[in-house]
C-alpha positions in Angstrom: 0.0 0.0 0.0 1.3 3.3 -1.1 1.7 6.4 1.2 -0.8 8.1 -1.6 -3.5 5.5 -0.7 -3.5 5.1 2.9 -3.7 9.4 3.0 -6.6 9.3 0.8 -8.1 6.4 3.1 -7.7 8.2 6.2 -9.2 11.3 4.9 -11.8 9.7 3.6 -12.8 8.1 7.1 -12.1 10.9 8.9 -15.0 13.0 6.5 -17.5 10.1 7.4 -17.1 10.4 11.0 -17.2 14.3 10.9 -20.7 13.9 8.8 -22.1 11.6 11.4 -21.7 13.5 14.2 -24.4 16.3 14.1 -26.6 14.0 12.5 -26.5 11.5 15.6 -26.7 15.0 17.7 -29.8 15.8 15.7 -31.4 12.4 15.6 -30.9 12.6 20.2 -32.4 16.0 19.8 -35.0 14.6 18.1 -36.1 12.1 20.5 -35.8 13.9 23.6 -38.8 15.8 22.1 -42.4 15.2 21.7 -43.4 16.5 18.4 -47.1 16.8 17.6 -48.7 17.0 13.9 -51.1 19.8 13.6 -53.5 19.9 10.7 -53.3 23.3 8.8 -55.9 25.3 9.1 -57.8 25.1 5.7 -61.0 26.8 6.1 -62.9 29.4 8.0 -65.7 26.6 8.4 -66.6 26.5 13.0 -66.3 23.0 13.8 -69.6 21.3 14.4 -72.0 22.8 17.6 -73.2 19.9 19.7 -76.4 20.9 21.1 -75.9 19.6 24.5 -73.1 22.3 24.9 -75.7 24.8 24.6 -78.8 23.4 27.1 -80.3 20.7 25.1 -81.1 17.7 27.3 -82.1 15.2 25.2 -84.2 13.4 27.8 -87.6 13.0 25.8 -89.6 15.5 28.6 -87.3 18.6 28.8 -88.9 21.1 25.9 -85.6 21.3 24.3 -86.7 24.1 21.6 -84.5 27.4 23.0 -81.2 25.2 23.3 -81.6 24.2 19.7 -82.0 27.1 18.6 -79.4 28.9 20.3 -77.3 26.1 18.7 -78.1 27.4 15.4 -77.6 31.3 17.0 -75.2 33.7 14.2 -74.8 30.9 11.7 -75.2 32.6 8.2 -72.7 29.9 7.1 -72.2 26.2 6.2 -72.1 24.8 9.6 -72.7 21.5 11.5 -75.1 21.0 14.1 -75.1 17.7 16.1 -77.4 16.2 18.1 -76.1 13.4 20.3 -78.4 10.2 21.0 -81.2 10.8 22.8 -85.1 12.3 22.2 -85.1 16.2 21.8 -89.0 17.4 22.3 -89.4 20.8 20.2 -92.3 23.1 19.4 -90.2 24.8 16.4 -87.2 24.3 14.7 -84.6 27.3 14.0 -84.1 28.5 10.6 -81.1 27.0 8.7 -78.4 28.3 6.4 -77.4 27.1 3.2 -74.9 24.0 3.2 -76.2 23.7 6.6 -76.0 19.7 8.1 -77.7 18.2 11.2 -76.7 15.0 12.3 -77.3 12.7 14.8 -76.2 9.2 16.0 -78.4 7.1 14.5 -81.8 7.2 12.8 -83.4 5.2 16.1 -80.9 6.2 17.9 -81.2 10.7 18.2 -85.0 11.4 17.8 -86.9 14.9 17.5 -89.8 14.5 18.9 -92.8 17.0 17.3 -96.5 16.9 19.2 -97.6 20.1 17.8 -99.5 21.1 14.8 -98.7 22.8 11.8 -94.9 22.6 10.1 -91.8 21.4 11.9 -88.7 22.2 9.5 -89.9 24.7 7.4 -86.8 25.5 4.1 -87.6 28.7 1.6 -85.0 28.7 -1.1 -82.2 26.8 0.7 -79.4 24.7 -1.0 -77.9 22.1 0.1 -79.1 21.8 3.4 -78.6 18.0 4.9 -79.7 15.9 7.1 -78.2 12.5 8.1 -78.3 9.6 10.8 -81.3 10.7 13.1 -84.8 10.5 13.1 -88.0 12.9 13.0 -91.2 11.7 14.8 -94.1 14.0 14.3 -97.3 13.3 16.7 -99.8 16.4 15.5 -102.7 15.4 13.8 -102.2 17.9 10.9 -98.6 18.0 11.4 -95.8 18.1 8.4 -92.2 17.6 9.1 -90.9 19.1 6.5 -91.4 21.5 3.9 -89.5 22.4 1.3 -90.1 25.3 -1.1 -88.2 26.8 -3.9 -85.1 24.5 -2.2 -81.9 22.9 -4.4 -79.9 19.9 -3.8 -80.7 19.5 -0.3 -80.7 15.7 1.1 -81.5 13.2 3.5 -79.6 10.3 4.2 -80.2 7.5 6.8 -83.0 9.6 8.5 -86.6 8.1 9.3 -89.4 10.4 9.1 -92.2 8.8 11.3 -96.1 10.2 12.0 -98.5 8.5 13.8 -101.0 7.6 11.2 -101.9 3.3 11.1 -105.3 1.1 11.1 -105.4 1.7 14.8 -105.9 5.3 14.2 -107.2 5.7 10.8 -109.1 8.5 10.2 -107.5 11.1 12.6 -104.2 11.2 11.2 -104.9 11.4 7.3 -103.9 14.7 7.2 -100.6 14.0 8.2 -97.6 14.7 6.0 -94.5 13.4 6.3 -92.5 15.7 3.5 -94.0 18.3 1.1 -91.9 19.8 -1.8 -93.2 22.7 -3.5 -92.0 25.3 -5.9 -89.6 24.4 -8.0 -88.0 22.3 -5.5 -85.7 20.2 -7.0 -82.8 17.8 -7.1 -83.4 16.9 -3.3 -82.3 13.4 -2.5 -83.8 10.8 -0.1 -81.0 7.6 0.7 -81.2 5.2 3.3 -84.2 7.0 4.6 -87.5 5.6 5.7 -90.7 7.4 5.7 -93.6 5.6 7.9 -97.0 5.8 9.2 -98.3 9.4 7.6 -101.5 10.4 6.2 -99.2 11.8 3.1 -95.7 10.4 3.2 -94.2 12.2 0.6 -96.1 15.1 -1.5 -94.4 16.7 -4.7 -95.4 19.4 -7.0 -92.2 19.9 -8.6 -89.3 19.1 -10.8 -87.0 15.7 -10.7 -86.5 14.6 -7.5 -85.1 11.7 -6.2 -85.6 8.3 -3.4 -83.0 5.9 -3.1 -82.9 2.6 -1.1 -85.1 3.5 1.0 -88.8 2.7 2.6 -92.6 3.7 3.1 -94.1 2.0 5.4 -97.8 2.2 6.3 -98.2 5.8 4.9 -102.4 6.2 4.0 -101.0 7.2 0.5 -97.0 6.4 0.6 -96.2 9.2 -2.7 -98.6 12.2 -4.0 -97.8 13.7 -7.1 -100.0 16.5 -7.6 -100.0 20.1 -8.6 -100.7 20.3 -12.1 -97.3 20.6 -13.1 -96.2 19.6 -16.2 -92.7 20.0 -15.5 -93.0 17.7 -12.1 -91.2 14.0 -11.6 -89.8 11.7 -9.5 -87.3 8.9 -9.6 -87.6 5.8 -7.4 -84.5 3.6 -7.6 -84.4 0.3 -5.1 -87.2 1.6 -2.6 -90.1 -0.7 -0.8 -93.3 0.1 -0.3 -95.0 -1.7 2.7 -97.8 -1.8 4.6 -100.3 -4.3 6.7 -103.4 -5.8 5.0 -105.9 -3.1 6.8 -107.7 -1.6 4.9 -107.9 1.2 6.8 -103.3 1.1 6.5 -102.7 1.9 2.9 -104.9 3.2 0.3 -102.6 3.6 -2.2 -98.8 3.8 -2.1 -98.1 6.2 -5.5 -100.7 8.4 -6.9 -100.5 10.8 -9.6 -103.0 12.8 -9.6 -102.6 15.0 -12.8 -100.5 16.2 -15.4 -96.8 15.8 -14.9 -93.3 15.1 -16.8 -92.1 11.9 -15.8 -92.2 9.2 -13.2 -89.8 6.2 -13.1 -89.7 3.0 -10.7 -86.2 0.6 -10.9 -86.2 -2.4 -8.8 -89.0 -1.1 -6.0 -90.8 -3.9 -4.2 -94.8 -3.4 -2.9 -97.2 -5.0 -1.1 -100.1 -4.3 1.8 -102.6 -1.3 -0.3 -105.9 -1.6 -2.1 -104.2 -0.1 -5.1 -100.7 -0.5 -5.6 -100.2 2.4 -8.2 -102.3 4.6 -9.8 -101.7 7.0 -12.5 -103.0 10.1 -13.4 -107.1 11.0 -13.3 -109.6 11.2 -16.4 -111.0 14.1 -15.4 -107.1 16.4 -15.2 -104.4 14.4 -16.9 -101.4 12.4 -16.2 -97.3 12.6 -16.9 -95.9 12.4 -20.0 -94.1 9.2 -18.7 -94.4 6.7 -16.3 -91.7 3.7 -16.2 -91.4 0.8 -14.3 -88.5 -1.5 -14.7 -87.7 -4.9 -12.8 -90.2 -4.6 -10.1 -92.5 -6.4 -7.9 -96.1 -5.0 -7.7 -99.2 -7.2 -5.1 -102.5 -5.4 -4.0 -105.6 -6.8 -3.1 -107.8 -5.2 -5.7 -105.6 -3.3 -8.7 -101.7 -3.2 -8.9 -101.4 -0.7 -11.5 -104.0 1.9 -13.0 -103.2 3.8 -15.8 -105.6 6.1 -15.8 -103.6 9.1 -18.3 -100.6 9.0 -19.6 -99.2 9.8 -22.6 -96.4 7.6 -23.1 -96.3 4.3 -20.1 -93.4 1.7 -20.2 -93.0 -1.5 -18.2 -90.9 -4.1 -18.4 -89.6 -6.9 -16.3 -92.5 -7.1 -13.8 -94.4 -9.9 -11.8 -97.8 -8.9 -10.2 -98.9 -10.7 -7.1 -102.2 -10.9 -4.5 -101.9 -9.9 -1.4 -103.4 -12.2 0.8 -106.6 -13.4 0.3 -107.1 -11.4 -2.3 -107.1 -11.5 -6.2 -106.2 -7.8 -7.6 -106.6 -6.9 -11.1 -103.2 -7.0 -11.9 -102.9 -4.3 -14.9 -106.2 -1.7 -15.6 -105.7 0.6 -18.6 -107.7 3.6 -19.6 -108.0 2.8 -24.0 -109.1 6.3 -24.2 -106.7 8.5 -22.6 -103.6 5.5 -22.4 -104.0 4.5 -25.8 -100.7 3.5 -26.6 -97.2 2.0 -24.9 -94.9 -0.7 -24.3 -95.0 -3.6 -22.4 -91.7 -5.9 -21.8 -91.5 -9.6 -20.0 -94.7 -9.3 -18.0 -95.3 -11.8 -15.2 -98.5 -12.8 -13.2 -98.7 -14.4 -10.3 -102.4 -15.4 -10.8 -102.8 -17.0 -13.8 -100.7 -18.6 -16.6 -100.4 -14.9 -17.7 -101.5 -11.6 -18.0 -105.1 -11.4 -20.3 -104.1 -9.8 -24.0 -107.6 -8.1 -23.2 -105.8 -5.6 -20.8 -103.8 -4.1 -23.3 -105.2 -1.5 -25.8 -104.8 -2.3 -29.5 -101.8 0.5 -30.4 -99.8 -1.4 -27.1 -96.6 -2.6 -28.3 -96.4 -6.2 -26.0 -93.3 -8.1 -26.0 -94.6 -11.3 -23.5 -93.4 -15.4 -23.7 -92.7 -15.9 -27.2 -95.7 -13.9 -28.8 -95.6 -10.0 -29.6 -98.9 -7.8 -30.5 -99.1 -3.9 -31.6 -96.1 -2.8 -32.9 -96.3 -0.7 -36.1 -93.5 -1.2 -38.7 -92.6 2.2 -40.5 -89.8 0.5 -43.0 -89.4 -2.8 -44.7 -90.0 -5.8 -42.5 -87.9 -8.7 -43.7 -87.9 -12.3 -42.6 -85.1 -14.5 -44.0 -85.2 -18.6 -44.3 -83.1 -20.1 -41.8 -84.0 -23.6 -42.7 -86.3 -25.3 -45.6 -88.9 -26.6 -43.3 -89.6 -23.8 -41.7 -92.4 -20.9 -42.6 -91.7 -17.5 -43.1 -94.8 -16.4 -41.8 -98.0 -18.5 -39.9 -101.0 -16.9 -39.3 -102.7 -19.3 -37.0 -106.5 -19.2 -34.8 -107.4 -18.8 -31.5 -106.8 -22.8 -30.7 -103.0 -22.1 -32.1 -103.9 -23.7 -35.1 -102.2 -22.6 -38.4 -104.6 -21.1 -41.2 -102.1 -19.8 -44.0 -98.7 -19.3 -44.0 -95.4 -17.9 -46.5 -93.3 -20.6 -47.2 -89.8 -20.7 -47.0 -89.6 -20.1 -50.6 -91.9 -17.4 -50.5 -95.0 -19.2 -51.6 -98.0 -18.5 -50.1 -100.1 -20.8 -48.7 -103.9 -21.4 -47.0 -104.7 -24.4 -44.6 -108.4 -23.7 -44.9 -110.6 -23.7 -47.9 -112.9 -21.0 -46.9 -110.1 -18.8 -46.3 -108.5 -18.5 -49.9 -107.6 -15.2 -51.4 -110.2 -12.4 -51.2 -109.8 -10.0 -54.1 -112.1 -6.6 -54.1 -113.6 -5.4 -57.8 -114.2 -1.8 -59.5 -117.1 -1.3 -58.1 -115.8 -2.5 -54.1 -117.7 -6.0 -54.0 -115.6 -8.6 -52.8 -114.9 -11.9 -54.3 -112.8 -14.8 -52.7 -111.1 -17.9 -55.2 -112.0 -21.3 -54.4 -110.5 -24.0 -56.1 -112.1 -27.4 -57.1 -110.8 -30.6 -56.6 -109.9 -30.6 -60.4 -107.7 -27.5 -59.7 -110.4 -25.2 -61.3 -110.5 -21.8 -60.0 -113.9 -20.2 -59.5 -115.3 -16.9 -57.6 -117.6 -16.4 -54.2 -119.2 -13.7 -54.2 -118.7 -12.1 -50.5 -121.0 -8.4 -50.9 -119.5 -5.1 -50.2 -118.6 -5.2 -46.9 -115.1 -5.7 -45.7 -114.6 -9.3 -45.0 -113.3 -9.9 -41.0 
């Protein structure tokens, strides 16, 4: 080893060790203190206000109305308000900002508790306003939880809106109303929620709005769409409807009761009503459209009454009895429903649903047969084997009468059913052939043969 070598060796040891030692300084420093992350501050947002902070009790007899509301006191913000578990009695409710939230522990869990008359939560051109995990029980015979007017994009989610209507107590709480949107309100959303035991449970007047897994139970009439509003909607996505077999329960658990844009119903289940759906009036109108897709529809005297509408679709849905009964399973107004589609129907009665129900201009798509559709370009069929027809026309007993051949020849089954030709002057004549193969005329008058 040269004298060169070990010198650059040396120094180079002799820089490691230097380097080390403020970094084992700083690593000792480090230890010996307790260093604690802070989140930045990224908002002017207050943290949420529980309500117990300010007076409320919680206790289910305590009138816990002022605490509440001094709980909402100088918010002009979005805020949080939360209400710990527990049953807050109230004769009002404060009014609430935009992007306002009130949450509670659980939808059994925190409960207010509203025995008065009148309108609990009462929102005039809000946005975004929410409410999530707690519950609303309303005991006022004409009571409405909540009301929402001229409102945007405000929601509900995992919150159970209760009255006090059921057969027990049928008439005295049929004026009870569980929600009521109004004027213009729209894009509100309803998920995870349950809506139970009102006269009304859900009223609307307005543009799309929106229910999403959740469920009416026992409501007198679960959904009213009314108003006149041609503009008005709703959209029901994986939502029960529910109820006993009282009649005095549930009378119906959607109505529309006039003109309207659009209602649609994916995957929703219902049972327990004397008629399941029904769908605008005779006397006012209907909506545009009304779809139902993938659903499952029992009553005890009509699941679904289309009364008006100008444009109806269903598809993919099995109708069922309640118990002990046997409900007309589809009822169609000709005059004022005359056309629409029907997909894949299913009874749970009979064999299958009666042809009869549908109106002629119905386009039906059921087990292997199809009626009413109206071709507007060339219909081609094309020969797939040499056996088989092209066409069949065939008579009530499935009988076949005529056919088109696989080559195109056309063919009748039934001598009096040859070839009806009409003359100059519009008398009919049909061909019947001899069994020599001689062709001769019937003479079948001037009416149109049927």
């Amino acid at each position: 080893m040269t004298a060169s070598s070990f010198g650059r060796r040396r120094l180079l040891t002799g820089t490691l060790v230097a380097a080390t030692v403020p970094l084992a300084v700083a690593c000792s420093r480090d230890d010996a203190e307790s260093v604690q992350f802070q989140s930045p501050n990224v908002t002017d947002t207050p943290a949420s206000r529980n309500v117990r902070d300010f007076g409320a009790t919680g206790d289910g007899t305590t009138d816990d109305t002022e605490a509440i509301a001094r709980a909402f006191e100088g918010i002009t913000q979005a805020s949080a308000v939360y209400l710990p578990g527990g049953t807050y009695r109230v004769t009002a409710w404060p009014a609430m900002a935009d992007y306002a939230t009130v949450y509670g522990d659980g939808a059994d869990v925190t409960t207010v508790l509203y025995e008065q008359n009148g309108t609990l939560i009462d929102l005039r051109g809000r946005q975004r306003v929410n409410f999530r995990r707690m519950g609303f029980f309303t005991t006022g015979d004409t009571s409405t939880c909540f009301s929402l007017s001229a409102c945007f994009r405000c929601s509900f989610d995992s919150v159970t809106i209760r009255g006090n209507h059921s057969s027990s107590t049928f008439p005295q709480y049929e004026n009870q109303r569980g929600v009521v949107l109004t004027d213009n309100t729209g894009g509100t959303t309803f998920t995870n929620c349950d809506i139970n035991n009102h006269g009304i449970g859900l009223t609307s007047e307005c543009i799309q709005n929106y229910v999403t897994a959740s469920k009416f139970t026992s409501n007198r009439v679960g959904v009213l769409g009314t108003g006149g509003d041609f503009n008005a909607g709703m959209a029901f996505t994986n939502v029960e409807f529910v109820s006993d077999n009282d009649p005095d329960t549930t009378d119906r658990h959607v109505r529309v009761d006039g003109p309207a844009n659009d209602w649609w119903f994916t995957n929703v289940w219902f049972e327990g009503s004397e008629v399941a759906l029904s769908i605008g009036t005779r006397e006012t109108g209907g909506p545009s459209q009304f779809g139902m897709v993938n659903c499952k529809i029992s009553a005890r005297t009509t699941c679904v009454e289309l009364l008006y509408c100008r444009q109806p679709y269903l598809a993919n849905i099995i109708f069922d009895p309640d118990p002990n009964s046997r409900p007309a399973e589809l009822v169609i107004d000709a005059e004022h429903v005359p056309t629409g589609t029907a997909v894949n129907l299913i009874s749970g009665v009979d064999d299958d649903l009666d042809s009869a129900v549908f109106p002629d201009a119905w386009t039906v798509i059921g087990r292997g047969t199809m009626s009413g559709p109206t071709f507007t370009s060339t219909v081609v069929t094309r020969t797939v084997q040499d056996d088989v027809d092209l066409l069949q026309a065939r008579d009530g007993g499935d009988a076949v009468t005529a056919a088109v051949l696989s080559d195109g020849t056309w063919l009748s089954d039934r001598r009096e059913a040859g070839v009806v030709l009409k003359d100059e002057s519009n008398a009919y004549w049909r061909l019947v052939v001899g069994t020599d193969g001689t062709l001769t005329t019937q003479s079948l008058g001037t009416d149109r043969p049927r």
